[in-house]
Backbone as ProteinMPNN parsed JSONL, in Angstrom:
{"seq_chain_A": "XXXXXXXXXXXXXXXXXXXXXXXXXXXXXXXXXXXXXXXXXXXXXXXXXXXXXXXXXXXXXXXXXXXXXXXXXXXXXXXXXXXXXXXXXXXXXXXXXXXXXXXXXXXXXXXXXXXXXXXXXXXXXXXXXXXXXXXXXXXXXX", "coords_chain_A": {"N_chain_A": [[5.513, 27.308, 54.768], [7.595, 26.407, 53.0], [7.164, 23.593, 53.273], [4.729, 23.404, 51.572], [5.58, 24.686, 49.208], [7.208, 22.529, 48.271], [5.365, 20.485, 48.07], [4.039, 21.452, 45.506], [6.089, 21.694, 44.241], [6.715, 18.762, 43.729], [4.647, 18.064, 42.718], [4.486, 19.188, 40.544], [6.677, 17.622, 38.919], [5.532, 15.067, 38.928], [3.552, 15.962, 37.155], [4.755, 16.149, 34.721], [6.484, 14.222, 34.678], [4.56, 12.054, 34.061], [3.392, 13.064, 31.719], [6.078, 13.041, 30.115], [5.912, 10.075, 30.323], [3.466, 9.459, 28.769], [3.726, 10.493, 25.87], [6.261, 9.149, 25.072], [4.808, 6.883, 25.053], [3.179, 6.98, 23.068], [4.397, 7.49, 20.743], [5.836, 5.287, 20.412], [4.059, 3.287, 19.769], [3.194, 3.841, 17.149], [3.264, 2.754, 13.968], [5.439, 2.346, 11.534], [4.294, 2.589, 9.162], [2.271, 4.721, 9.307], [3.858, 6.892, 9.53], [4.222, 7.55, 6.747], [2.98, 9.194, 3.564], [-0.728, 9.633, 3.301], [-1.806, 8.744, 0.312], [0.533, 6.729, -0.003], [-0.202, 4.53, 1.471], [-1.488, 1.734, 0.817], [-1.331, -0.329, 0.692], [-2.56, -4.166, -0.527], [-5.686, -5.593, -0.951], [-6.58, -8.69, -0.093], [-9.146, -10.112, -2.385], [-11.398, -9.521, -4.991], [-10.266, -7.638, -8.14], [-10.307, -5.249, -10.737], [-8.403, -4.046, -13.569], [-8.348, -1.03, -13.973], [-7.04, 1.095, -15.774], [-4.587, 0.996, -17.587], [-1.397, 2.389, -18.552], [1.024, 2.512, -20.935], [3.161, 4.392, -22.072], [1.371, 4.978, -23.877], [-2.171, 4.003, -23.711], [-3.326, 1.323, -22.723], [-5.103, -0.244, -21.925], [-7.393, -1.572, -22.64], [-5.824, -4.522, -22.633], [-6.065, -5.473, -20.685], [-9.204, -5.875, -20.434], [-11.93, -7.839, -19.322], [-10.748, -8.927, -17.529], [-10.677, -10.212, -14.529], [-8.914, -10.103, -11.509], [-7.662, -11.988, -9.012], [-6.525, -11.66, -5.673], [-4.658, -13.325, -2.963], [-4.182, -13.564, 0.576], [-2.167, -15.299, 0.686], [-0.202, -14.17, -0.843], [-0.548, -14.918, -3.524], [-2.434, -14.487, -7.121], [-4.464, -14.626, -9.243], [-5.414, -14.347, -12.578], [-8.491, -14.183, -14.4], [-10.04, -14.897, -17.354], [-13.023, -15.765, -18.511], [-12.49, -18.767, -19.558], [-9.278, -18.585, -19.792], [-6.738, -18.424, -17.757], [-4.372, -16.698, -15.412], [-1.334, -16.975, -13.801], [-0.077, -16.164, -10.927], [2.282, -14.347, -8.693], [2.197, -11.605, -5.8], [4.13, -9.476, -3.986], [4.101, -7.377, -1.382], [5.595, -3.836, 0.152], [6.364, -0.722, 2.561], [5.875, 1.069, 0.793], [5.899, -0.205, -2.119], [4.343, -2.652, -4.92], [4.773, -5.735, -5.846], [4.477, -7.065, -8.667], [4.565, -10.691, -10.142], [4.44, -12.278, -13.083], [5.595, -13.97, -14.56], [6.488, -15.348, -17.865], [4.434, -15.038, -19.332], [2.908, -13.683, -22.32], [1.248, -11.051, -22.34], [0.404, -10.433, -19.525], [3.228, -10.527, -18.685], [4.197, -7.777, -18.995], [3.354, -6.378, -16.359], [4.698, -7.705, -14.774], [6.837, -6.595, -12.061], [7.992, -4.008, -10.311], [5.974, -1.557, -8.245], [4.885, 1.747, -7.579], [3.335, 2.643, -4.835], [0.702, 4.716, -5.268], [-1.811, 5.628, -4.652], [-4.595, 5.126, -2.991], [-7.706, 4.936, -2.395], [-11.367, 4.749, -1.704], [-11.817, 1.844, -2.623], [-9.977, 1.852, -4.842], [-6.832, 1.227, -6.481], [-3.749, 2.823, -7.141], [-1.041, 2.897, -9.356], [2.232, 3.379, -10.009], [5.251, 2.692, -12.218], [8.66, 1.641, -10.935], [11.112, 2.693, -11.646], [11.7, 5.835, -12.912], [12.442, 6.091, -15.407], [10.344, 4.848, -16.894], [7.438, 5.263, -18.647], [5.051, 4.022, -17.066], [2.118, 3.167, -15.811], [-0.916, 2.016, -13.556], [-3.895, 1.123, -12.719], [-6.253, -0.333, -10.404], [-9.45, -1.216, -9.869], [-12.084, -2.098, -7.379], [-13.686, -5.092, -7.871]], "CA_chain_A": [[5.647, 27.763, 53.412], [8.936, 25.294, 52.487], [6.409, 22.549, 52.857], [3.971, 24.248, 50.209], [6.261, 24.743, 48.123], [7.892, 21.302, 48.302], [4.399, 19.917, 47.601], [3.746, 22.456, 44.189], [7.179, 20.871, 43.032], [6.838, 17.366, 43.23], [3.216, 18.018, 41.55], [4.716, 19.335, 38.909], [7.31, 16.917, 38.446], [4.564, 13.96, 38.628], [3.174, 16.009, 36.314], [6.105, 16.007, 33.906], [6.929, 12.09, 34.091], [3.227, 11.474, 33.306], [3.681, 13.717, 30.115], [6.812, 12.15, 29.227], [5.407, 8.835, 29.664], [2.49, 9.363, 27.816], [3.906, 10.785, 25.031], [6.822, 8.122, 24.707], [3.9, 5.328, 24.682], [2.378, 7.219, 21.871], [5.393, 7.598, 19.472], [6.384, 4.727, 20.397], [3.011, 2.967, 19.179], [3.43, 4.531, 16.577], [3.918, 2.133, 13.206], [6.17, 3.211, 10.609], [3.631, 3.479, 8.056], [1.901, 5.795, 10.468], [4.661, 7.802, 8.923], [3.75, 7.486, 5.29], [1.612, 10.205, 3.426], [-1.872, 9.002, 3.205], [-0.946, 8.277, -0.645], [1.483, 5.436, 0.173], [-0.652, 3.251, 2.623], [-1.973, 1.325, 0.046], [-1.518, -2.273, 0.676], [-3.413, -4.725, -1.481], [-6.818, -6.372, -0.068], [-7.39, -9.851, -0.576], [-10.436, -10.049, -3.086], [-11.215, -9.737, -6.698], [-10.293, -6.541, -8.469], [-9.865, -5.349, -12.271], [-7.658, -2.88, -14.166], [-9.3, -0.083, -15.154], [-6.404, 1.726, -16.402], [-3.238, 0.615, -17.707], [-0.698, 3.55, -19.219], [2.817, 2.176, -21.267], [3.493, 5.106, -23.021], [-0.232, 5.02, -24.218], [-3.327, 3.656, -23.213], [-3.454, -0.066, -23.194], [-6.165, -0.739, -20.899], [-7.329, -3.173, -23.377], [-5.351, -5.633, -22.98], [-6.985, -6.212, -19.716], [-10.701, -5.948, -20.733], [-12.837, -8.41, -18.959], [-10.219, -9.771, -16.774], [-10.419, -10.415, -12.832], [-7.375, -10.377, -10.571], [-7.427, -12.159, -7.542], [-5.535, -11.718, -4.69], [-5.092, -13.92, -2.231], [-3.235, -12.935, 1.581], [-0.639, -15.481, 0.52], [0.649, -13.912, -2.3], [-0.969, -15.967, -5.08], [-2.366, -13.717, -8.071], [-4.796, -15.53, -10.714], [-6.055, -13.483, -13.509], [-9.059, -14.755, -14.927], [-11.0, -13.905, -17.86], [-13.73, -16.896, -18.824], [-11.648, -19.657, -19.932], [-8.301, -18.019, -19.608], [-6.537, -17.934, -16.527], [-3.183, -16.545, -15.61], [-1.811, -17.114, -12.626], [1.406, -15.04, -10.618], [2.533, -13.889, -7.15], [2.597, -10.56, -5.208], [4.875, -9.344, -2.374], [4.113, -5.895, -0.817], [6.912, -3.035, 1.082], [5.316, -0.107, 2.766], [6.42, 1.736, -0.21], [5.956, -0.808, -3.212], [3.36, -3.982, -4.87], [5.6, -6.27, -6.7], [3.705, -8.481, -9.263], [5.185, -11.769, -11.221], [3.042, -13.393, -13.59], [6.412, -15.118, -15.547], [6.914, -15.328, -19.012], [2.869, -15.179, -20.286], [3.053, -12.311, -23.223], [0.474, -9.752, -21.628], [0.781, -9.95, -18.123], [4.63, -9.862, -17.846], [4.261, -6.467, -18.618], [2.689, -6.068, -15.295], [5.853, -8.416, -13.655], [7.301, -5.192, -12.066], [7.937, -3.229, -8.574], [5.409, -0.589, -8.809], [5.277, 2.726, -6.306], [2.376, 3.228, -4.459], [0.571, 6.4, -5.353], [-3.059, 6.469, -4.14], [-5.449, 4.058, -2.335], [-8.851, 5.965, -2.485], [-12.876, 3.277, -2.006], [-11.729, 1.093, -4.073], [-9.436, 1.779, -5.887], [-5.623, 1.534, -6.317], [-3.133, 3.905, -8.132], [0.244, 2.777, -9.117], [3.468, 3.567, -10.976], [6.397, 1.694, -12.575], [9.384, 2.391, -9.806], [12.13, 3.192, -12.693], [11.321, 7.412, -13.349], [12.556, 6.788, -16.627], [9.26, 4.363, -17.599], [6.006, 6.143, -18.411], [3.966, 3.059, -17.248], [0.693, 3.75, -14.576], [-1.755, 1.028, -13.784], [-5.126, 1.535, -11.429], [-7.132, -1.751, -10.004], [-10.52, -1.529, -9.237], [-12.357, -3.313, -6.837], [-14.952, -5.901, -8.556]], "C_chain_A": [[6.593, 26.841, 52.634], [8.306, 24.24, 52.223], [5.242, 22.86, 51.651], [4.495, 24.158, 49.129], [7.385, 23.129, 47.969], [6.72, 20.426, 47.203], [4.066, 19.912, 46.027], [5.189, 21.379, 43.629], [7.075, 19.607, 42.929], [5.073, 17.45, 42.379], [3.438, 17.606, 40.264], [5.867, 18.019, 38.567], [6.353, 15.137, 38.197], [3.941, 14.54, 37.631], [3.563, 15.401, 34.711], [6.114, 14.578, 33.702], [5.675, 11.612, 33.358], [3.381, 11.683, 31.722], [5.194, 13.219, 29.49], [6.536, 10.892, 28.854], [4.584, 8.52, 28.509], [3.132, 9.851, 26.067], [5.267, 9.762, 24.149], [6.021, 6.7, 24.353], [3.535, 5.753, 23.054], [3.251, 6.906, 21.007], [5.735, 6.069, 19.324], [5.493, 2.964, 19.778], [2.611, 3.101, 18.275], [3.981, 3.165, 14.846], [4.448, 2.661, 12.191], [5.286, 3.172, 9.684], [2.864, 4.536, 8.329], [2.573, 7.079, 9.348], [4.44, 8.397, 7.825], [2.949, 8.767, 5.162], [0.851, 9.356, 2.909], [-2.369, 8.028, 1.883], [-0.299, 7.431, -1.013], [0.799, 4.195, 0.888], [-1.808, 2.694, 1.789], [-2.466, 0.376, 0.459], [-2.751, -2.744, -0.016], [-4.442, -5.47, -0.243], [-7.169, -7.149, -0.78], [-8.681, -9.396, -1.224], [-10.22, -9.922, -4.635], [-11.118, -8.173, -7.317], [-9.763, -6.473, -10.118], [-8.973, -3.985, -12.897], [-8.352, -1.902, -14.753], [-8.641, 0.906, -15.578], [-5.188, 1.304, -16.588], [-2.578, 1.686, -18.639], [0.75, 2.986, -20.003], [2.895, 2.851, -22.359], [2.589, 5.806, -23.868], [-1.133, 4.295, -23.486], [-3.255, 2.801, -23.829], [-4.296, -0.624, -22.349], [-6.737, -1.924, -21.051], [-6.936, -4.215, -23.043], [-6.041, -6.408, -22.01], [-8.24, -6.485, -19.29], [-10.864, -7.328, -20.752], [-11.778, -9.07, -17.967], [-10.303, -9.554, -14.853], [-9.425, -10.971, -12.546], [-7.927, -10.587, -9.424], [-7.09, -12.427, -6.557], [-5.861, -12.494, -3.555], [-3.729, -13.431, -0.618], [-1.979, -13.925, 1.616], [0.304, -15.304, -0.403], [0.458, -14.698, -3.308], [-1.97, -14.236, -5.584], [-3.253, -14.469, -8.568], [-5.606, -13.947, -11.437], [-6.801, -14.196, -13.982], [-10.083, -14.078, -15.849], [-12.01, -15.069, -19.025], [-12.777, -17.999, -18.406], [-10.201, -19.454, -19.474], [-7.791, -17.717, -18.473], [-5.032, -18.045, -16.985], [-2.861, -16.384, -14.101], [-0.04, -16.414, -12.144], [1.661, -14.982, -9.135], [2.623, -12.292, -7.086], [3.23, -10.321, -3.957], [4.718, -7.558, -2.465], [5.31, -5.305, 0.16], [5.474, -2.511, 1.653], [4.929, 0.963, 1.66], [5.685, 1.402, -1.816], [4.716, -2.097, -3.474], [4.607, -4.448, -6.141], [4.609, -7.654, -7.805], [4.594, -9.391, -10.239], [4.992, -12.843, -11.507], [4.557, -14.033, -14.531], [6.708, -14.28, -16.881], [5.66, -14.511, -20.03], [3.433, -13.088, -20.965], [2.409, -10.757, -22.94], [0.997, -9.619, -20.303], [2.388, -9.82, -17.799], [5.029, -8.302, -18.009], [4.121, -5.66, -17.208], [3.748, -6.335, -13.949], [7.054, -6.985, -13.19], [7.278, -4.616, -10.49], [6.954, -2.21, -8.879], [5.022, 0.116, -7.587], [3.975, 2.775, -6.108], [1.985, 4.133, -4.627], [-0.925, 6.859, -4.614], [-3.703, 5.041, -3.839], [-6.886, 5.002, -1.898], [-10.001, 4.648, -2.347], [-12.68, 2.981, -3.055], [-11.106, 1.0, -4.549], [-7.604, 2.107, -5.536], [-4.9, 2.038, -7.697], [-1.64, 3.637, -8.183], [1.326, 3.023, -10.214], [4.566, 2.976, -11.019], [7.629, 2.838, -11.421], [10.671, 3.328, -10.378], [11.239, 4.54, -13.288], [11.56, 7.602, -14.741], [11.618, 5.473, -17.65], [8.271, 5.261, -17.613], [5.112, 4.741, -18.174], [2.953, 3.253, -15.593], [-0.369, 2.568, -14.499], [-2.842, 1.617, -12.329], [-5.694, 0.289, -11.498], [-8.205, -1.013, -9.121], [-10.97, -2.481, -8.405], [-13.714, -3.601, -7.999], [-15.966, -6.064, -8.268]], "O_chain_A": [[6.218, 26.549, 51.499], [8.551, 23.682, 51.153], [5.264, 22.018, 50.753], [3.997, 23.622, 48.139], [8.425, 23.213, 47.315], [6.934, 19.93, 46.096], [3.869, 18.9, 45.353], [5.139, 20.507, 42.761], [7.401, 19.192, 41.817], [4.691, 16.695, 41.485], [3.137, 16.741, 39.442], [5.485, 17.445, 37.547], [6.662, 14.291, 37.359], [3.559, 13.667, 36.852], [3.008, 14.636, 33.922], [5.79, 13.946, 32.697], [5.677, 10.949, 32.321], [3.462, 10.857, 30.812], [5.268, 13.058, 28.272], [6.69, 10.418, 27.728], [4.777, 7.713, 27.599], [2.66, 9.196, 25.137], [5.295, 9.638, 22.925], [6.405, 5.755, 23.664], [3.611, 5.002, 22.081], [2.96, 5.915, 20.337], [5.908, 5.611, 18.194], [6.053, 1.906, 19.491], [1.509, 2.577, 18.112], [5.162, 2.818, 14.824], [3.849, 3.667, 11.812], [5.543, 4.17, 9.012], [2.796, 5.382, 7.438], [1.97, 7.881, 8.635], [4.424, 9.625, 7.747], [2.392, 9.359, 6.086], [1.255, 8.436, 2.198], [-3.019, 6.989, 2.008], [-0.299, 7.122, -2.204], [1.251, 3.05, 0.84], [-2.958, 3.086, 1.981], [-3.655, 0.104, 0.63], [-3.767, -2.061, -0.145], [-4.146, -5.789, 0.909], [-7.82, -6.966, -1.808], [-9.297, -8.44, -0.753], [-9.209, -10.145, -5.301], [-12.014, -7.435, -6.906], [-9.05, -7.318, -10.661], [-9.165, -2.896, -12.357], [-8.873, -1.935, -15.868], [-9.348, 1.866, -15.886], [-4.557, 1.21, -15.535], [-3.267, 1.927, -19.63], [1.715, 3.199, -19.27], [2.775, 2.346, -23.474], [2.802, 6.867, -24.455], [-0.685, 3.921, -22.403], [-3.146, 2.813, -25.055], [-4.013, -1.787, -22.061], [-6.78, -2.913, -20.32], [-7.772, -5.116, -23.124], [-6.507, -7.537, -22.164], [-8.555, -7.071, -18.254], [-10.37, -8.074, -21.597], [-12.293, -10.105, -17.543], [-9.862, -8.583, -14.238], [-8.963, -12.011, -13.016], [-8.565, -9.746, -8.793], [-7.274, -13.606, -6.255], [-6.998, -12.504, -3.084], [-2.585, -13.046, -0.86], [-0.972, -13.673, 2.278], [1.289, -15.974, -0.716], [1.405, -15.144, -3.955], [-2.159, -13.252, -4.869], [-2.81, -15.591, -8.326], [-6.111, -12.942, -10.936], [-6.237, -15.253, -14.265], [-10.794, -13.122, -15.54], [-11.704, -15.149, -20.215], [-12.346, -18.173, -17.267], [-9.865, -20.292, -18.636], [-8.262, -16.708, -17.948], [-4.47, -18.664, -17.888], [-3.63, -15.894, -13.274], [0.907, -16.262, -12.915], [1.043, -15.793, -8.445], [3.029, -11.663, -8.063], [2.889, -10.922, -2.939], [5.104, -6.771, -3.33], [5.942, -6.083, 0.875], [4.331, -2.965, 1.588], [3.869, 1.589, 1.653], [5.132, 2.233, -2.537], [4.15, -2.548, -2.478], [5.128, -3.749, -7.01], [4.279, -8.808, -7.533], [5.301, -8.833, -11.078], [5.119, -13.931, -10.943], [4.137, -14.785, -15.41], [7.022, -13.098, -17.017], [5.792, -13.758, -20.995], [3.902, -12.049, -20.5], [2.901, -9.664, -23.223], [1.887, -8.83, -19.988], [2.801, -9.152, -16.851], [5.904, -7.714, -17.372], [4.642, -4.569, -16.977], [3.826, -5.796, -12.845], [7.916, -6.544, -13.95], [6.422, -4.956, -9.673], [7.076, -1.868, -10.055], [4.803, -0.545, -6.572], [3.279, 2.949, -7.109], [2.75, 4.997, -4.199], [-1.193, 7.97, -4.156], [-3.341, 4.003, -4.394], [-6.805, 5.754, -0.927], [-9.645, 3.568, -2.818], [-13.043, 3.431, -4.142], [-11.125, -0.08, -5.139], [-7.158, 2.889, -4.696], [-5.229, 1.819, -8.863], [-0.936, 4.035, -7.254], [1.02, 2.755, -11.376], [5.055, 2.633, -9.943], [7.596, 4.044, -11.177], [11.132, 4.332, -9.835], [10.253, 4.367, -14.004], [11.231, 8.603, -15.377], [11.978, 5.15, -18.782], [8.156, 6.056, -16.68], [4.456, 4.367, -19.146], [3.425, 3.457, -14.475], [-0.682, 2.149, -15.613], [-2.556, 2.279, -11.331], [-5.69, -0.276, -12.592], [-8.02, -0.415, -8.061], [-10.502, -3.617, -8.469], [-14.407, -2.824, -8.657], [-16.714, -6.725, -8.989]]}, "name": "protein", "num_of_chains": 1, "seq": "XXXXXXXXXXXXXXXXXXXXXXXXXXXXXXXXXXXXXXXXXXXXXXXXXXXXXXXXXXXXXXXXXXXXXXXXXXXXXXXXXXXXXXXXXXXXXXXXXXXXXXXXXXXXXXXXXXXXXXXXXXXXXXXXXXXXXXXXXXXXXX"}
């Protein structure tokens, strides 16, 4: 019976280490945006995409009618709209998209940290990071 019961306990304790192991691999596999709500895990995807909403206080969407943005995975930016090109950088957090097109009169509006809010087919949803701007911008894909 002592041997029986010897057996039943080391079971369970092989049980046990297994289940700690396993469950330390997991967490531990685990990347911090993992963490994020679904909302935040934005990140930008190389390719061509256009504004289809811009918000500063009002609706200025305009300004960016007919233009293509396109991103490239080393942080280059061009805006192009025929003739007209404008050209910038982006750097991503897990949090934030930072764009900075310079000086140019339209797009430095855009030169800005801006909070992740939604990443939905297609489409991205973002807000100025300062709570006391009303400015909102969305990029389509093209």
């Amino acid at each position: 019976m002592n041997t029986l019961l010897k057996t039943k306990n080391i079971r369970l304790m092989l049980a046990l280490a297994l289940v700690t192991v396993f469950t330390t691999l997991q967490s531990s596999s685990c990347s911090k945006s993992d963490d994020l709500p679904a909302a935040t895990q934005v990140g930008i995807i190389a390719g061509t995409w256009k504004v289809s909403f811009y918000w500063d206080a009002k609706d200025e969407t305009s300004k960016f009618t007919g233009y293509t943005f396109t991103f490239t995975s080393a942080g280059q930016v061009t805006a192009k709209n025929g003739a007209s090109t404008v050209n910038g950088t982006w750097t991503e957090s897990s949090t934030k998209l930072s764009f900075n097109f310079g000086a140019d009169p339209v797009f430095s509006k855009l030169t800005n940290d801006w909070l992740k809010e939604e990443k939905i087919a297609g489409s991205i949803k973002l807000k100025n990071d300062n709570i006391t701007k009303d400015e909102r911008i969305q990029f389509v894909i093209n």
